[in-house]
N, C-alpha and C positions, 0 to 999 in steps of 0.2 A: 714366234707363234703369231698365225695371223689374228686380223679382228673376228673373222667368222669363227675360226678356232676357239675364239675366248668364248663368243659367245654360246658354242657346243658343250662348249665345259661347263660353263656358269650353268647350263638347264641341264646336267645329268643330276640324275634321281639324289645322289649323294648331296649334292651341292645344292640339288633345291630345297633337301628336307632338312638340312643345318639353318638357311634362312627361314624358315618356315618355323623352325624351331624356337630360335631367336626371334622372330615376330614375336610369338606367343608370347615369350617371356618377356618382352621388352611390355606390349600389353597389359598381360597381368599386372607387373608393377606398377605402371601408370593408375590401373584400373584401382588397388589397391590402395594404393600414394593417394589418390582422389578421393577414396571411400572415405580413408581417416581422416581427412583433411575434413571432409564434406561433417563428418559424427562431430568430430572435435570442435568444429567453427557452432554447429547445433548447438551443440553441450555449452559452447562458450556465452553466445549470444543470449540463451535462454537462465545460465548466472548471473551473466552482467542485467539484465534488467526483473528478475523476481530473486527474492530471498532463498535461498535453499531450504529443503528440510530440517538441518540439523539446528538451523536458527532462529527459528521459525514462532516459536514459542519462549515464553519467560517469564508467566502468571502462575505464582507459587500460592496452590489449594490451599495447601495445608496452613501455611501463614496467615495466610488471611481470614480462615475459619479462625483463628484466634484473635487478630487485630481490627479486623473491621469494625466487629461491634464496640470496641474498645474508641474509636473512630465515631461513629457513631452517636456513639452518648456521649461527644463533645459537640458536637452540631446541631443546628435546629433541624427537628423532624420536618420532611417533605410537604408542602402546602405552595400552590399558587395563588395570591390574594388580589385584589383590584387593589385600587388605590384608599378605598374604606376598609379595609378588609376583610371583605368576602372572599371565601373560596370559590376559586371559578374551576373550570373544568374545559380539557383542550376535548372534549366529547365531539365528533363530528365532524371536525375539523383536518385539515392536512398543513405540513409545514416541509419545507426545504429551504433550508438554513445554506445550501451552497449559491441558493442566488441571490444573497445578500452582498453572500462573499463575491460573488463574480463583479456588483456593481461597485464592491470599494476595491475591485483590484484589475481595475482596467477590462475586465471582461474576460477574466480568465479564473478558472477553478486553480483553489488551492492547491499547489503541486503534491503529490503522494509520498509519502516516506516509503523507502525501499530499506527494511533493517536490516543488520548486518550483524546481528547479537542478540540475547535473547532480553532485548530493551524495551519488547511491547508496549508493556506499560506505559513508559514515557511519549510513544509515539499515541496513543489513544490519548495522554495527557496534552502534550501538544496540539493534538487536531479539536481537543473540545477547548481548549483555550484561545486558539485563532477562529473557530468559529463562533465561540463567545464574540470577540472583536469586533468579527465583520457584522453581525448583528446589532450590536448598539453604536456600531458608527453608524450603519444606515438609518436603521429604525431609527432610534434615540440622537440621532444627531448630534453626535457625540463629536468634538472636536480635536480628533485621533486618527492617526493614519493605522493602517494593518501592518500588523507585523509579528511572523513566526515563530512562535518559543524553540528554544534549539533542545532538542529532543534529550540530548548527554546529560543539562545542569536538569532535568526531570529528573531521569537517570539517580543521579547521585545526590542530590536535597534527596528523595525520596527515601533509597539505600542507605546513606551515611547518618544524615542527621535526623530521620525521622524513623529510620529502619534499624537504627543503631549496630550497623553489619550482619541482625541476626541470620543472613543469608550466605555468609562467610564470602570468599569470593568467586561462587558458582555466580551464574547467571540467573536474575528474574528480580521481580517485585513484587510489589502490589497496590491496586487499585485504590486502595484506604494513603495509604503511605505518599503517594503521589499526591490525593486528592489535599493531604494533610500541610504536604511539603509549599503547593500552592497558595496557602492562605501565609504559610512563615516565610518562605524564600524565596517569593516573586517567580517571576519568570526573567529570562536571561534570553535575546531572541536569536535568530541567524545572523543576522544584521551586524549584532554587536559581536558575535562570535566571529567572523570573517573580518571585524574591524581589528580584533585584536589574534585574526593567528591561525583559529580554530576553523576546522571541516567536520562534519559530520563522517565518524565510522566505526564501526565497531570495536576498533581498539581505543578510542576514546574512550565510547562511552563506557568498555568495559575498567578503564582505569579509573574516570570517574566516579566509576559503582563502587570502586574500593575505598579510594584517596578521600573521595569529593571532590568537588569543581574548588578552583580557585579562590582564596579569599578576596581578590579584585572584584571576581566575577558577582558571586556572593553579595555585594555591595549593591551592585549596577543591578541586581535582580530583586532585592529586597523591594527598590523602588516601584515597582509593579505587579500585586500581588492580585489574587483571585480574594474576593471580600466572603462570598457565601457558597456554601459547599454543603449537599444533603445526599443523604444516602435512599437512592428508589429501590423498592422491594417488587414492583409488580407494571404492567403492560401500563396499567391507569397514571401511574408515577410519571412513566416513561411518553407516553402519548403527551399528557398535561404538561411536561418541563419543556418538550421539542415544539408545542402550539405557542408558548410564549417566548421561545429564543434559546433554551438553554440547552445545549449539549449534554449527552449524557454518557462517562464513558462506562464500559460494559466489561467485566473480566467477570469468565467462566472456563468451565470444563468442555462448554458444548462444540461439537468441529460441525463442518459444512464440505462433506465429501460426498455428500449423494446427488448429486445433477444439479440440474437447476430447471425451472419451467418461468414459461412468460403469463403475466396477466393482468389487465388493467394499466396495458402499457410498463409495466415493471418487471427486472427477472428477479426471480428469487430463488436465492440456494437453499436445497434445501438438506437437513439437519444429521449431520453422520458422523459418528467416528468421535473421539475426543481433541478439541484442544483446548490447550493450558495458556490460554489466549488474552490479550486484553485487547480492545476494539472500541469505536467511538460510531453512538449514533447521530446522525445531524439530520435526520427528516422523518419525516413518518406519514403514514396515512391513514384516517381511521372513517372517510365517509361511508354512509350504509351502503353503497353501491358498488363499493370498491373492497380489493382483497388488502385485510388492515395489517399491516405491519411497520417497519421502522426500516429506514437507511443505514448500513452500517460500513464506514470509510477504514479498511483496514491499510496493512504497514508492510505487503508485501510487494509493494511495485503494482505499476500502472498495468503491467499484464497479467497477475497472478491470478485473476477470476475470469469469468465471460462480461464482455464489453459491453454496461449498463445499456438499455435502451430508450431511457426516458428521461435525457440530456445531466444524470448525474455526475460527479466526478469518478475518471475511472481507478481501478481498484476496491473497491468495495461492489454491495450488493444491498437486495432488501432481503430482511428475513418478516417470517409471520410473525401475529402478534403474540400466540402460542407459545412459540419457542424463544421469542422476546422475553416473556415473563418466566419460563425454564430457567433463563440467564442469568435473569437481577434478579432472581429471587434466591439464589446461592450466594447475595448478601457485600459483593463487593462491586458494586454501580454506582457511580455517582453523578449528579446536577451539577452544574458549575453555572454562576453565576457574580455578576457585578464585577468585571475586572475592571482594573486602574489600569488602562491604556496607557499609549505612547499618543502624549500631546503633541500637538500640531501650529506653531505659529503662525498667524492668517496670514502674516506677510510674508510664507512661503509663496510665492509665485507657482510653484511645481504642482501645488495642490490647486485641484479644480474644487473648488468649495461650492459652485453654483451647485453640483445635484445636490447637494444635500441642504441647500437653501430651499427647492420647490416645494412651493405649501403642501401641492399632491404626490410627493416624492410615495411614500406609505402611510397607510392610513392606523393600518393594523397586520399586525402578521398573516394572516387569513386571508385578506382582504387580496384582489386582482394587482398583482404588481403595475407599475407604471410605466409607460412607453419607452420610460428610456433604463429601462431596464430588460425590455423587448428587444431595443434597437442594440442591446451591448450584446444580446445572446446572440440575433443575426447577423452581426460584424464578427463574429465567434466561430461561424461555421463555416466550415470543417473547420475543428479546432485544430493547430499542429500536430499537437500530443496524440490524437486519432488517427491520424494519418502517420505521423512514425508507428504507431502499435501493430496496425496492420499488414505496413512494411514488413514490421520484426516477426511478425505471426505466419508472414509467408515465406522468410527468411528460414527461420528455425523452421519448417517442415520438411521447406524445400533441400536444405542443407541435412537435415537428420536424414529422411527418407531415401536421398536419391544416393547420401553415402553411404548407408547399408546395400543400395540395391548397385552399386558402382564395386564393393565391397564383394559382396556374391559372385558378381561376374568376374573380379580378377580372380578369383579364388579358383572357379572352374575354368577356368584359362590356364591357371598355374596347375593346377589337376592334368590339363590336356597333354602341359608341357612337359609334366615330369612322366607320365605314361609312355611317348612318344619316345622319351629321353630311354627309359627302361628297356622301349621295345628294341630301340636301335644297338643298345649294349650288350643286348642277350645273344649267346651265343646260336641259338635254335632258331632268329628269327631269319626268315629267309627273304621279307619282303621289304621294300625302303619307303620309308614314309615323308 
């Protein structure tokens, strides 16, 4: 057969509409193969960096309507005093506790805990105890480096030895139990946790919840405990403890699924739905000019809300002061105050002890920060962590969205294919496709 002949034969009706066929199909598949591919990388990327739902929570009501107050009437009642002691009042004033932290940590915000359990608790325990830190190493010129409580030995002091299992070994705490665990069992940090073994994950902290942390650990944690711990019932509590340094953390019922709006330079979530949450406030705002409310640093990864606008650390938000005192006033809030840091020997070299030598380093919490603490926010921007979020934020759309609609289209391709396939089978069709 000649070449012309081949090529007569390859373009009859028969032989065009078999390849014609087989396009299709080879199409759809791909289109398909891409779709899933495109959901599933979605699905994956948008795991790997926020918490899922079913873990999301682990602030036990009902416990703590019992234990709190029990908690409580072992602590001194709520009062901020000067150095006579007068009650003073954070009235008027505003506080961000993250750019303390930024100046003892090279310029960078405290990383975000992403949970993986229903370990709340200890993550709002942890972040009001490093922002404790960074606080009275700046302000107070404290002679102490920062460094991280590891979120599990919260975990389990809190559960084992102060919670006495009554939680059997389902998941959660609470706010009193942890705040309790702090003043007997120190804190135990990352530092030390990665010296000897330990990562941060869910099945830690969950075996922690049960066992307890380690008697070694135990030891090494006692030595650095939290000194004063009060229970806030109301917005006034919560304003006054964040204007002189102290973290406050927050366990409620209240969730934050209804949007958010910007104002005063701040976004704010606002108040929906229930969760069974614990959270930590580190700033707050209360001038007359401004809409008053508090910062609140949660534990679900640096993507799980809309991305602060007024240079706070991401994963959290502000809420009003409204729904601030809704919160602590269901009795399980706590002040943390005076921890016994991680001292610093000055013949560390590593340590830059000049900032914290400057007479005009801080004058007062309130007071205009100091240039070089300007100059460590603008060597700051764009921070890395911003620029991966956005990455991932257009990753996960681009990835979810174009594989449902990659998805559709092999579908109706495969549609075309097996129609075509039908018509050619049928004994009555008369014409070739």
């Amino acid at each position: 057969m000649s070449g012309i002949e081949e090529e007569d034969e390859y373009k009859q009706p028969g032989r065009q509409g078999f390849v014609s066929r087989n396009l299709c199909l080879w199409l759809a598949v791909t289109l398909c193969g891409a779709g899933i591919g495109g959901i599933v990388d979605g699905s994956f990327v948008s795991t790997l960096d926020v918490t899922p739902q079913s873990l999301r929570h682990g602030w036990d009501e009902a416990q703590a309507k019992v234990d709190a107050p029990v908690t409580a009437a072992r602590m001194p009642a709520f009062a901020i005093r000067d150095v006579e002691g007068n009650i003073i009042s954070g009235a008027g004033k505003t506080s961000e506790l993250w750019k303390f932290a930024k100046l003892v940590n090279d310029g960078h915000h405290i990383p975000t805990w992403r949970q993986e359990s229903g370990d709340c608790v200890s993550m709002g325990w942890s972040n009001a105890i490093a922002y404790l830190s960074a606080y009275q190493i700046a302000k107070d010129q404290r002679n102490e480096v920062l460094k991280i409580p590891f979120a599990p030995y919260g975990y389990g002091t809190s559960r084992v030895f102060v919670g006495k299992r009554q939680l059997g070994r389902g998941a959660g705490s609470i706010g009193a139990w942890a705040a309790q665990a702090s003043t007997g069992y120190g804190v135990y940090t990352v530092d030390q946790a990665k010296a000897d073994g330990f990562t941060y994950s869910g099945r830690l902290a969950d075996k922690w919840g049960w066992e307890g942390p380690p008697a070694k650990v135990v030891e090494l944690g006692k030595k650095h405990r939290v000194n004063h711990i009060s229970q806030v019932r109301s917005w006034e509590d919560v304003r006054d403890a964040l204007a002189y340094g102290f973290p406050v953390t927050v366990a409620s019922n209240v969730g934050f699924e209804g949007g958010y709006y910007d104002k005063d330079g701040k976004r704010f979530l606002r108040p929906r739905g229930r969760w069974a949450h614990q959270m930590c406030l580190i700033g707050m705002e209360d001038r007359i000019d401004h809409e008053k409310g508090a910062y609140c640093i949660n534990s679900w990864g640096v993507d799980a809300h809309p991305k602060p606008i007024g240079g706070e650390p991401p994963g959290g938000f502000w809420i009003d002061w409204q729904t601030v005192q809704r919160m602590v006033s269901q009795g399980d809030s706590w002040a943390y105050a005076d921890f016994d840091g991680f001292k610093v020997d000055r013949k560390d070299d590593s340590a830059d002890w000049n900032i914290f030598r400057d007479d005009q380093l801080i004058e007062a919490v309130n007071d205009d920060l100091p240039a070089k603490i300007v100059a460590l926010e603008e060597a700051d921007k764009p921070e890395p962590q911003t620029t991966v979020e956005t990455v991932r934020e257009v990753r996960k759309w681009y990835a979810t969205y174009i594989g449902w609609c990659l998805e559709v289209a092999g579908g109706v391709l495969a549609g075309v294919w097996m129609r075509r396939r039908r018509r050619e089978e049928s004994p009555d069709c008369s014409c070739s496709c």
